[in-house]
Each structure stands twice: as structure tokens, then as C-alpha cells.
N, C-alpha and C positions, 0 to 999 in steps of 0.2 A: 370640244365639239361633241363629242359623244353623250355626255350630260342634256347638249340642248336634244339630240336623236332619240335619246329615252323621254326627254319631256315632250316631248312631238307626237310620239306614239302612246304614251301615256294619255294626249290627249286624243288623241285618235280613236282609243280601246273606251275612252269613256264615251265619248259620241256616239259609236258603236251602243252602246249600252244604254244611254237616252233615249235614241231612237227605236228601239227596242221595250222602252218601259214606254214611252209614249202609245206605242201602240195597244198597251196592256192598259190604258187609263190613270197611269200614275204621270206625279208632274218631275221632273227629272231637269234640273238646273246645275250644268259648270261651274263651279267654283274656282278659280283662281287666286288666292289670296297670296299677296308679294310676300316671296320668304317662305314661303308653305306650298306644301304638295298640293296638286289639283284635286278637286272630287268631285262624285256629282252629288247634290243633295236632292233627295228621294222621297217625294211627299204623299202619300193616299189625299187627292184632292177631297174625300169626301168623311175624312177623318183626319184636320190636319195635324192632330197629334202623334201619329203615326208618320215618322220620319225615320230616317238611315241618312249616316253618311258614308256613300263609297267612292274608295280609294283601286285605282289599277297602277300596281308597280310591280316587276320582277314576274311580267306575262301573267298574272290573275288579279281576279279583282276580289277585294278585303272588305269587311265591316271597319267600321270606325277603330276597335276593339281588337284588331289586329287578327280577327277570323277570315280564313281563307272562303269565299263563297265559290267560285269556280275559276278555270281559268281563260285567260283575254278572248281565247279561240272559241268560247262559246257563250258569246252575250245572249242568246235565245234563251240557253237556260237561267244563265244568271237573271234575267228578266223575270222566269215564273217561281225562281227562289222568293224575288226580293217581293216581288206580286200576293205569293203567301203570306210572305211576313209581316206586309203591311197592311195586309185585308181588313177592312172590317166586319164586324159580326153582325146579323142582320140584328135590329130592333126588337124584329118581328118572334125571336127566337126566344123561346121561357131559358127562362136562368132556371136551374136543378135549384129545389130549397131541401132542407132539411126541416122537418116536422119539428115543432116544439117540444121538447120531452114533456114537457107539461100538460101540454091539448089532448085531448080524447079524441077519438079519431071516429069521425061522423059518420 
């Protein structure tokens, strides 16, 4: 009994944390797979290489990678962590180059 009460709030703590990325523009999907812990999978809709998968067990929520990101009681923040991480850089933005050692410099 106590196993289903930690998968219950388990998924309770991820919903919490969807809805919370939803609000931030990111797409945030339950996963369930039989036999396997829940996650949500964490997508930048506008970069979709830019993925996470997070894990809430043991009152915080994890990286795939087993990194503590915050804990269950503060999805807000865990929202503007996983928000960062998934950012894209604007287009618009010059890439830093480094000068040719070669070129003469005009």
C-alpha cells in the first residue's frame, strides 16, 4: 500500500510541475511506462532538441542523470531552472569568432 501512496504523489508532484512549465511555454508530458518510474518529459516547443527528462521521487525532483534540481514543495522554481536550461539562444545573436591569425586586420 504504501508503494501505491508514493506513486500517487509522485504523480501528483509531477503535475504540479507541468503545470507550472506550461505556464512558462514549455511542453511538459507524463510519462508512465509499465515497470518504470514516472517522468515528465520537458520539451522547448520552439527548439525541440532541447529535451529533459524529470523524475520526482524521495520529495524532489531529478534530472534524468540523477541531479537533484529542487525539491517537490517548489515546482515554481523548479519551473524557471528547467526554463533556463532549455532556452533557446536567439538567432539574432552574433556568435563571438576569433580573427584568423592569418588576416590583416582592415
Amino acid at each position: 500500500m504504501q508503494a501505491t501512496d508514493s506513486y500517487t504523489d509522485e504523480l501528483a508532484d509531477l503535475d504540479k510541475l507541468a503545470a507550472e512549465l506550461r505556464t512558462r511555454g514549455l511542453q511538459a508530458n507524463l510519462r508512465t511506462p509499465h515497470g518504470r518510474l514516472p517522468y515528465l518529459q520537458v520539451t522547448n516547443p520552439h527548439a525541440s532538441i532541447l529535451t529533459e527528462k524529470v523524475y520526482a521521487q524521495a520529495g524532489a525532483y531529478w534530472y534524468s542523470w540523477a541531479q537533484k534540481i529542487a525539491d517537490t514543495d517548489q515546482p515554481a522554481e523548479t519551473a524557471r531552472t528547467l526554463a533556463r536550461v532549455l532556452a533557446a539562444t536567439s538567432a539574432a545573436e552574433p556568435t563571438p569568432t576569433r580573427p584568423d591569425p592569418g588576416e590583416q586586420p582592415t
